[in-house]
KEPA-766692 format. One record per residue: x, y, z of N, C-alpha, C in turn; residue in three letters; residue number from 0. Coordinates in steps of 0.2 Angstrom, whole numbers, padded with zeros to 4 digits. Layout:
<<X; Y; Z>; <X; Y; Z>; <X; Y; Z>; "Ala"; NUM>,
...
//
This chain:
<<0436; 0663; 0625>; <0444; 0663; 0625>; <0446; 0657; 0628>; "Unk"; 0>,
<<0451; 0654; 0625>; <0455; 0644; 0627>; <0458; 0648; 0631>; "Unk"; 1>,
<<0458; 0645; 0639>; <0461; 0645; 0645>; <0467; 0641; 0644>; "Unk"; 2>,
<<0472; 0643; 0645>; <0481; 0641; 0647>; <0481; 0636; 0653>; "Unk"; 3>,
<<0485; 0632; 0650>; <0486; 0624; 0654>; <0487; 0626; 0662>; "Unk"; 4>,
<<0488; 0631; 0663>; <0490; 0633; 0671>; <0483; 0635; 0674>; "Unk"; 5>,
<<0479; 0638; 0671>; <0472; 0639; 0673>; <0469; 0634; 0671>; "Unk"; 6>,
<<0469; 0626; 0669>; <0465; 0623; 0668>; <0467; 0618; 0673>; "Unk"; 7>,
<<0473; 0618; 0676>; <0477; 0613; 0679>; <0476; 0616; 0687>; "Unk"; 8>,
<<0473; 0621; 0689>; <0470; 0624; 0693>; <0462; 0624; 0695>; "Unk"; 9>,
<<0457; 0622; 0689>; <0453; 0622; 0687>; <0450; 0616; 0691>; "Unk"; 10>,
<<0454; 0611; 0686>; <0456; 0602; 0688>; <0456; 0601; 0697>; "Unk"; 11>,
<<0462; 0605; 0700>; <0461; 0603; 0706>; <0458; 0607; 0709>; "Unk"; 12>,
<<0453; 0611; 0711>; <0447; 0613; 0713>; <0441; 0608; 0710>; "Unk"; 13>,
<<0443; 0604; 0707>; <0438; 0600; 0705>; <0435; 0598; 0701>; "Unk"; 14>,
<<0434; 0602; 0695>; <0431; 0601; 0688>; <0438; 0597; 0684>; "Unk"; 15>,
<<0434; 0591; 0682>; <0434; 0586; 0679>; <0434; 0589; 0672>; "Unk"; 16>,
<<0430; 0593; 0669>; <0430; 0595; 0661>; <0438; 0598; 0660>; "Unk"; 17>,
<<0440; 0602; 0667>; <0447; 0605; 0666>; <0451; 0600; 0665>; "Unk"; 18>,
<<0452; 0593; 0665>; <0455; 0588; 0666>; <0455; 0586; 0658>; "Unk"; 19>,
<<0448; 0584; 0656>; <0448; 0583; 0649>; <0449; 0588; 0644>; "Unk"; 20>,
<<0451; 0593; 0645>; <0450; 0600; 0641>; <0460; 0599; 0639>; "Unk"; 21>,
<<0464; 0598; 0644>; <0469; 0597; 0645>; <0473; 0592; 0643>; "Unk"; 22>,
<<0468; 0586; 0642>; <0469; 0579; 0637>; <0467; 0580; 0632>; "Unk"; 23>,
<<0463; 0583; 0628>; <0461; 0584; 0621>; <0466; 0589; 0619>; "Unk"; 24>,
<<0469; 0594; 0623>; <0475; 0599; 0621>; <0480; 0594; 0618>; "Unk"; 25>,
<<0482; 0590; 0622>; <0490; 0586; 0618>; <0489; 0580; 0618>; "Unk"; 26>,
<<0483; 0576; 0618>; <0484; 0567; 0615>; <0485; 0566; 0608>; "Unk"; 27>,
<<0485; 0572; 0606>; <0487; 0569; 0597>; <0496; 0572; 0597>; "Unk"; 28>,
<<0499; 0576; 0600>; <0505; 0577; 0603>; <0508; 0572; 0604>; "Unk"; 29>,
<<0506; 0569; 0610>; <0510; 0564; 0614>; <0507; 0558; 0613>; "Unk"; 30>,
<<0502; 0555; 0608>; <0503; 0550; 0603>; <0507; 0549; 0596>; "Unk"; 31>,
<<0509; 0555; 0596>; <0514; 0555; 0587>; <0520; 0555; 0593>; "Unk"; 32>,
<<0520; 0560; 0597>; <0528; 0558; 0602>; <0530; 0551; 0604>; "Unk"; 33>,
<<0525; 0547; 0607>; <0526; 0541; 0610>; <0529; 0536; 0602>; "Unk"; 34>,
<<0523; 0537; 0597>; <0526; 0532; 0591>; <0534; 0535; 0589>; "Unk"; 35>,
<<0535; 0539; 0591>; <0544; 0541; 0589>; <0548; 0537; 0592>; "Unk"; 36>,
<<0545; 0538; 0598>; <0548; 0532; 0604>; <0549; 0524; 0602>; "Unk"; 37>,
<<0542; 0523; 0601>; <0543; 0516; 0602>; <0542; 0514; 0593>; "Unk"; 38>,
<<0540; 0515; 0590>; <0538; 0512; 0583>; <0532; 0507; 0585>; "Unk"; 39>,
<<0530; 0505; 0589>; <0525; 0501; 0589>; <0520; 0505; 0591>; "Unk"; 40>,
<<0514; 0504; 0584>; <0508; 0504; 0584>; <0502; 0502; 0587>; "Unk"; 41>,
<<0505; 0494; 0588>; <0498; 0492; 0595>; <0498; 0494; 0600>; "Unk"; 42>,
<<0503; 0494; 0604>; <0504; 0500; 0610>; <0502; 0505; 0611>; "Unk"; 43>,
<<0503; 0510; 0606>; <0500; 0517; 0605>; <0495; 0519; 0611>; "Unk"; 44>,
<<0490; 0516; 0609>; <0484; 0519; 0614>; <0484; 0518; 0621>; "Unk"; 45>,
<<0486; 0511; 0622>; <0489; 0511; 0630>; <0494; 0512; 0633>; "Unk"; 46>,
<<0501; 0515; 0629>; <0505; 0521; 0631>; <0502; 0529; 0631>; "Unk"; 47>,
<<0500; 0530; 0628>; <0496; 0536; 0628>; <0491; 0536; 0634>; "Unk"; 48>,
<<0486; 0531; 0637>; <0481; 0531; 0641>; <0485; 0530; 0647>; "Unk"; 49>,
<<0491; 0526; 0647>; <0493; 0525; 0654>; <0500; 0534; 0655>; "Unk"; 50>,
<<0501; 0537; 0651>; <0502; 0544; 0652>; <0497; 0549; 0655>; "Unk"; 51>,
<<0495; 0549; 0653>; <0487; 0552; 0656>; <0486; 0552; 0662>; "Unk"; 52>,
<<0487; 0545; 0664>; <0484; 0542; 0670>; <0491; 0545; 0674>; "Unk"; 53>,
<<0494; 0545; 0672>; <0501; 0547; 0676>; <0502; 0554; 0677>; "Unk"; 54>,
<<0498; 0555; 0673>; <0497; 0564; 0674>; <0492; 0566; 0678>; "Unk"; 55>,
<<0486; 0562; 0680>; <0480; 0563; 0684>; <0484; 0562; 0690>; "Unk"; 56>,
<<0485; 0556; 0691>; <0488; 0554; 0697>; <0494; 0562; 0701>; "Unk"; 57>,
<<0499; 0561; 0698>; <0502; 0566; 0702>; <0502; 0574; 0699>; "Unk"; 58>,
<<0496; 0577; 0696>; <0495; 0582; 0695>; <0498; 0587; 0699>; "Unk"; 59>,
<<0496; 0585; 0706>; <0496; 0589; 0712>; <0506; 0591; 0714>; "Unk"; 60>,
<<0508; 0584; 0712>; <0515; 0589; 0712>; <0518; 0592; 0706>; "Unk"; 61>,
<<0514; 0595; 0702>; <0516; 0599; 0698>; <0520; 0607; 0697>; "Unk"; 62>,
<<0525; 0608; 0698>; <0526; 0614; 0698>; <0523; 0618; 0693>; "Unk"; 63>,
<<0519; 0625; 0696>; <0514; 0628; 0692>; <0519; 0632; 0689>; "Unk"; 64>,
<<0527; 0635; 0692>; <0533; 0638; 0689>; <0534; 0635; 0684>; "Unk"; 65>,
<<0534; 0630; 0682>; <0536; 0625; 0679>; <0531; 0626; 0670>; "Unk"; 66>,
<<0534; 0625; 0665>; <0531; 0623; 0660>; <0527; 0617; 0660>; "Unk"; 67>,
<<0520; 0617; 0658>; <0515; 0611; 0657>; <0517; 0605; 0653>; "Unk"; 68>,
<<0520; 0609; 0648>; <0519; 0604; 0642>; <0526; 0600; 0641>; "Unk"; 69>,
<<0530; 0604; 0644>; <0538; 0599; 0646>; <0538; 0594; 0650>; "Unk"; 70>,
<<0533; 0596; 0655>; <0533; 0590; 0662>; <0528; 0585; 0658>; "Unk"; 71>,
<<0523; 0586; 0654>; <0519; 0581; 0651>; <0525; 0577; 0646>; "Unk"; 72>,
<<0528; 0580; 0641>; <0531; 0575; 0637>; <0537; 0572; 0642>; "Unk"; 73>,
<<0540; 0574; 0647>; <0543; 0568; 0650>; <0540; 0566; 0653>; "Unk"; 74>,
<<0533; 0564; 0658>; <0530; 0559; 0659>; <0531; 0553; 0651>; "Unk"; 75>,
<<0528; 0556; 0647>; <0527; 0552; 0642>; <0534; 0548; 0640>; "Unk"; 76>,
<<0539; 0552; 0639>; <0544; 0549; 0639>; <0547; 0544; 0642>; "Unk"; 77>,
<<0547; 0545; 0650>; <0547; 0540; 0655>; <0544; 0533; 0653>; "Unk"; 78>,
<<0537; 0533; 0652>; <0532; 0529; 0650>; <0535; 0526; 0645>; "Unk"; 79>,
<<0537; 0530; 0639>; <0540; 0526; 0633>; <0546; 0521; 0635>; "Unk"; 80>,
<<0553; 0525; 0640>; <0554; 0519; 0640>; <0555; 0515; 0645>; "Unk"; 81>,
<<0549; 0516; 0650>; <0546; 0508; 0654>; <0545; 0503; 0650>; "Unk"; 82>,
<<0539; 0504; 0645>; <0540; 0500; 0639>; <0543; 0494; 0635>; "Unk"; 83>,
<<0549; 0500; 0635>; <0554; 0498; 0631>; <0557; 0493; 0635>; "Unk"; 84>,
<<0560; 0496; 0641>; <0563; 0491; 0647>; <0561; 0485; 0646>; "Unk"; 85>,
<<0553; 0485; 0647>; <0548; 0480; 0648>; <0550; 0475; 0640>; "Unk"; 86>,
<<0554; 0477; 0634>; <0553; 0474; 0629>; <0561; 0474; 0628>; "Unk"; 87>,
<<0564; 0476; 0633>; <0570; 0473; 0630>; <0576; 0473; 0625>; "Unk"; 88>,
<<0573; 0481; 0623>; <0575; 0486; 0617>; <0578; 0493; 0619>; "Unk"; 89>,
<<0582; 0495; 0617>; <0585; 0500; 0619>; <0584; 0505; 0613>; "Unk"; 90>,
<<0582; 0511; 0612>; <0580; 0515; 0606>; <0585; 0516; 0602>; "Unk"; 91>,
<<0591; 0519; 0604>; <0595; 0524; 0605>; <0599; 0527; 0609>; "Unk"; 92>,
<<0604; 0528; 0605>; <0612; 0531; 0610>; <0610; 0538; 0607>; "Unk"; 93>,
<<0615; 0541; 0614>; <0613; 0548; 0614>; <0621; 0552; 0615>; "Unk"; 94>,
<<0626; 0549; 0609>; <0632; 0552; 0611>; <0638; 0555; 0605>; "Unk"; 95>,
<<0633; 0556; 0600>; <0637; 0558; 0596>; <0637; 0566; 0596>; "Unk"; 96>,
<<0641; 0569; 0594>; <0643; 0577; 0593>; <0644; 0579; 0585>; "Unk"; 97>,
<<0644; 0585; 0583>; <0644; 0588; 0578>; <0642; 0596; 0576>; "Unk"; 98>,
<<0642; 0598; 0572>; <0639; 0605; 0569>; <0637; 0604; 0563>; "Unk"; 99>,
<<0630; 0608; 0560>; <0625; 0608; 0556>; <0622; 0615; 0555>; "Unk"; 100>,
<<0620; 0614; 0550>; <0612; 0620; 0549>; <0607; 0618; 0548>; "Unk"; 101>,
<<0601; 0622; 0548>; <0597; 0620; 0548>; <0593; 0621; 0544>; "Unk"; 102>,
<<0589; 0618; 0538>; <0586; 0621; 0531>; <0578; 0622; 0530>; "Unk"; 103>,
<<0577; 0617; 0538>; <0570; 0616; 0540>; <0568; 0625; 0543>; "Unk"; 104>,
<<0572; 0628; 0546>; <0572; 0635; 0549>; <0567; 0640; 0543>; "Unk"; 105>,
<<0568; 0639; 0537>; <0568; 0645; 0531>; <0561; 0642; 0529>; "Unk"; 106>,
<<0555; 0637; 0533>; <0551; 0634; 0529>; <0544; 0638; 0530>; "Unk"; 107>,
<<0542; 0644; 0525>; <0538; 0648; 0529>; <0530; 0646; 0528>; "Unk"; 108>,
<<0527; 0650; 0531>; <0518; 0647; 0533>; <0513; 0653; 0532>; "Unk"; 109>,
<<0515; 0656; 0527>; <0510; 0661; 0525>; <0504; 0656; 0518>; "Unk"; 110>,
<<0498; 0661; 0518>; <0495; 0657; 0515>; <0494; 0656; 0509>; "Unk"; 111>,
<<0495; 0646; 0507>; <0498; 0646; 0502>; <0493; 0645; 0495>; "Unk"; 112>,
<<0495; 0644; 0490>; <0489; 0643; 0487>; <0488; 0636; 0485>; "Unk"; 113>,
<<0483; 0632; 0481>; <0482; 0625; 0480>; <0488; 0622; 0479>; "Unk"; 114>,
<<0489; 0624; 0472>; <0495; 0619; 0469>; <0502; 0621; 0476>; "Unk"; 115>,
<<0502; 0625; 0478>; <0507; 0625; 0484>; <0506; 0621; 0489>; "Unk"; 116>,
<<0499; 0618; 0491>; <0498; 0616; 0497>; <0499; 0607; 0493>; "Unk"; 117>,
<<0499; 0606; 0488>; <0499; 0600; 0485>; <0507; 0597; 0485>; "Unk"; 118>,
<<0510; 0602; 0484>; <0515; 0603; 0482>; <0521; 0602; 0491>; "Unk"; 119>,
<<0519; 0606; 0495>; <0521; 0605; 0503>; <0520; 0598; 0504>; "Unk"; 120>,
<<0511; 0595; 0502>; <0511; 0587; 0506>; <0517; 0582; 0503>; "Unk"; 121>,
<<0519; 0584; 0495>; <0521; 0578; 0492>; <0531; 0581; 0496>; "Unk"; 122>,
<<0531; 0584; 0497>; <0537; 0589; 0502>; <0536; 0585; 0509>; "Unk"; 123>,
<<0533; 0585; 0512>; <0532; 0585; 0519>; <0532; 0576; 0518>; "Unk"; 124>,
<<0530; 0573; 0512>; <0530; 0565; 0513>; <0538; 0562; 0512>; "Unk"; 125>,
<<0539; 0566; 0507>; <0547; 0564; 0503>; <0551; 0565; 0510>; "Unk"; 126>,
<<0549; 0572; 0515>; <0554; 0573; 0521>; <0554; 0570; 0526>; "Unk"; 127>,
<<0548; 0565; 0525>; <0543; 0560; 0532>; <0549; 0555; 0533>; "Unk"; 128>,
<<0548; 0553; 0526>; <0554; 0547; 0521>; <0561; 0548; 0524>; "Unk"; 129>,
<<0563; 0554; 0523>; <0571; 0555; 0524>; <0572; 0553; 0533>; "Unk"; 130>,
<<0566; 0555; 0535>; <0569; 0556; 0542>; <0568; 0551; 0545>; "Unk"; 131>,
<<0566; 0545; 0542>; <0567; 0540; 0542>; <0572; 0537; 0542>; "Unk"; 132>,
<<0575; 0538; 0539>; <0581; 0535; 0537>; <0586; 0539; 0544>; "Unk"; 133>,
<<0583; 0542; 0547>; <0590; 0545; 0553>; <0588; 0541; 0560>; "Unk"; 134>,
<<0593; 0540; 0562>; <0595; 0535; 0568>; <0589; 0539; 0575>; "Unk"; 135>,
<<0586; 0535; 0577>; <0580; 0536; 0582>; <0580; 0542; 0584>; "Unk"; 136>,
<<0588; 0543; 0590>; <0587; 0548; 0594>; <0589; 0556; 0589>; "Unk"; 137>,
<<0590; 0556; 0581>; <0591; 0562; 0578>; <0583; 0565; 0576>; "Unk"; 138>,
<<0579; 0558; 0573>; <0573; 0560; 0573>; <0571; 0564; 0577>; "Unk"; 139>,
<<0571; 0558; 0582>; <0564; 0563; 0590>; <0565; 0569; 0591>; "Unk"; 140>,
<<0576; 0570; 0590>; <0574; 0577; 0592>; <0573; 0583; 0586>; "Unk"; 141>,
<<0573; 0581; 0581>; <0570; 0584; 0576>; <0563; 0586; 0574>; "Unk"; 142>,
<<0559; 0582; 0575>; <0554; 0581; 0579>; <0550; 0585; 0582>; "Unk"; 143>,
<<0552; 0585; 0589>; <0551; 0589; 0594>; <0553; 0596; 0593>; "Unk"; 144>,
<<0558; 0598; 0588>; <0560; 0606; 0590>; <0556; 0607; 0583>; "Unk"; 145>,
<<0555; 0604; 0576>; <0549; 0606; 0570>; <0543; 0606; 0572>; "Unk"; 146>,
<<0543; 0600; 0575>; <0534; 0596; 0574>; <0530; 0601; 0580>; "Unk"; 147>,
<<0534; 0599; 0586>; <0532; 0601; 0591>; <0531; 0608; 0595>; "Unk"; 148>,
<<0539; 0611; 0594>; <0541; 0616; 0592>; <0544; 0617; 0600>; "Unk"; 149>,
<<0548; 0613; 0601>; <0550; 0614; 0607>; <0557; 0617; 0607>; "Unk"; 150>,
<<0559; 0622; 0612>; <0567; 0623; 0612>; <0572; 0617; 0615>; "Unk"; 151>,
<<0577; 0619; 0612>; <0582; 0617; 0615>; <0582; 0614; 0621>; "Unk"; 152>,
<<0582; 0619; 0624>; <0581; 0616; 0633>; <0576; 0612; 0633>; "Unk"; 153>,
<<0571; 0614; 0633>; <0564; 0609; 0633>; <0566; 0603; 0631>; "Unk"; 154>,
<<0568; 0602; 0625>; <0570; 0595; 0624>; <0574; 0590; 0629>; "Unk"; 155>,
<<0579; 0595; 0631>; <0584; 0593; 0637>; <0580; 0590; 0640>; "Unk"; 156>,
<<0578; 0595; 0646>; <0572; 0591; 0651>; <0569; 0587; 0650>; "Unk"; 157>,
<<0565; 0587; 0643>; <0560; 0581; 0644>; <0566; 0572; 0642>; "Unk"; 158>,
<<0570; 0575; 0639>; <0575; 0568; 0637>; <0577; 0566; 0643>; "Unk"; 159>,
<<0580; 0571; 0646>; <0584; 0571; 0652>; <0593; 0570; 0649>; "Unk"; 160>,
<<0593; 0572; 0648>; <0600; 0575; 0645>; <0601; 0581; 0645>; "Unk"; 161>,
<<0608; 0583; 0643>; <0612; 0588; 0646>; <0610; 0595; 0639>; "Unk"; 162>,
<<0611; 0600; 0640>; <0609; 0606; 0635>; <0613; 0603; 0628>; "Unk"; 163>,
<<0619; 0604; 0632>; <0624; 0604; 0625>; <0625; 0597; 0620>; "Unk"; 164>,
<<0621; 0591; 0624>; <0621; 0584; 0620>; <0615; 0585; 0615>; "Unk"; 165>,
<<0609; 0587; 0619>; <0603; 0592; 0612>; <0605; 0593; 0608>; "Unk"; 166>,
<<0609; 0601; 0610>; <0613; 0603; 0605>; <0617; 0602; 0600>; "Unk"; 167>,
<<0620; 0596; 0603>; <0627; 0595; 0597>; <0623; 0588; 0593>; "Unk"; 168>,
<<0619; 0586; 0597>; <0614; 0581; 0591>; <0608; 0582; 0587>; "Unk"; 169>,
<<0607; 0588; 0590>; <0601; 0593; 0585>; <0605; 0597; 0580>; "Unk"; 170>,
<<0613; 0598; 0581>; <0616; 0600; 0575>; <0617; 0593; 0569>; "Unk"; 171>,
<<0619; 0587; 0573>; <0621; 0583; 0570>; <0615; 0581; 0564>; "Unk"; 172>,
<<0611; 0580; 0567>; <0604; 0579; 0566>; <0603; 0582; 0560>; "Unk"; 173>,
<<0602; 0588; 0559>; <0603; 0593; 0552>; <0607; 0591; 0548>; "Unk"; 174>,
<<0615; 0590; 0549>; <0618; 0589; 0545>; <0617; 0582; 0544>; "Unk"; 175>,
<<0616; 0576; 0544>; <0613; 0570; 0542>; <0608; 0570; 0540>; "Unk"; 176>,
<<0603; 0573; 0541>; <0598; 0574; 0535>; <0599; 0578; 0530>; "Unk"; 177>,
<<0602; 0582; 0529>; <0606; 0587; 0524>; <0609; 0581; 0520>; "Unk"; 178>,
<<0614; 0577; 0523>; <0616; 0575; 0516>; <0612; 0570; 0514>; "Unk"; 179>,
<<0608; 0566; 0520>; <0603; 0565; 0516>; <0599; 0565; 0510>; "Unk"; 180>,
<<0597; 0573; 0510>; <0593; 0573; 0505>; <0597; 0577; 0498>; "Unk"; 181>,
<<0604; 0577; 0502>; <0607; 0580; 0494>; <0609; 0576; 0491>; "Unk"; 182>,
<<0609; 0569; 0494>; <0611; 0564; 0491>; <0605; 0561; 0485>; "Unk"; 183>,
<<0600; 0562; 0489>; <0593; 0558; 0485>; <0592; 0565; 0479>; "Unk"; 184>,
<<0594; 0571; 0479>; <0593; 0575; 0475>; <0597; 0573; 0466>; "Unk"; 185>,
<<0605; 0572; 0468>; <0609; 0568; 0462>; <0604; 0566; 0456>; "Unk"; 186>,
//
């Protein structure tokens, strides 16, 4: 039975080191797709990733165990991203547009599919890789995070460090901008 991040994060500080590495194998592929959101740089990658980690080892101990694991990990990460950035001088993204949207990615189900269906989803999932591309950093990430990663609303909040209702009204906007998007590219 896979132990829950609170019983391995318990595990970890009574001593066992595997609980430590069990916990880093859980979301290094997470908070390496999340960091390249952040930064777009690729050479980085690893030692933004390795120096999160290290920032997670170090202050484990103040972790609120009330708290969610994997929100307190992705803002370390985030933090990290933009020390970074600081360090380079680059600013990502404003985080102050408002709007309303729906959401088309909601209706995308995950029952199992058959070949030509799964052939059919990558060349869907690439073409949508593409669109989201084309949307201004901070609508990405947090599209990102609430499809990819599957984080709420809140959640996002926290780990950006922003207010509930700016998520909101940019994970609305976010939709609608990728909505026309791709009914543009559809003509």
């Amino acid at each position: 039975m896979e132990k829950d991040d609170r019983h391995l994060i318990t595990e970890f500080l009574a001593g066992s080191d595997e609980a430590f590495e069990e916990l880093v194998n859980r979301h290094l592929q997470s908070i390496y797709n999340f960091l390249y959101q952040f930064t777009k740089d690729r050479d980085s990658l690893d030692d933004l990733t390795q120096e999160t980690f290290i920032k997670v080892w170090k202050n484990i101990k103040k972790f609120n165990p009330e708290k969610n694991f994997r929100t307190w990990l992705f803002a370390i990460a985030k933090n990290t991203a933009y020390d970074f950035l600081k360090k380079k001088k680059t600013i990502p993204f404003s985080f102050f547009e408002n709007s309303e949207g729906d959401s088309p990615l909601e209706n995308i189900s995950e029952e199992n599919p058959l070949p030509d269906e799964i052939l059919q989803r990558q060349d869907l999932e690439k073409e949508l890789n593409q669109k989201l591309q084309q949307l201004p950093d901070n609508y990405r990430i947090i599209l990102m995070m609430r499809y990819k990663d599957d984080f709420s609303l809140q959640e996002i909040a926290e780990i950006l460090n922003l207010s509930y209702n700016t998520v909101k009204s940019q994970h609305a906007r976010a939709l609608a901008r990728l909505k026309s998007i791709i009914n543009k590219h559809e003509i």
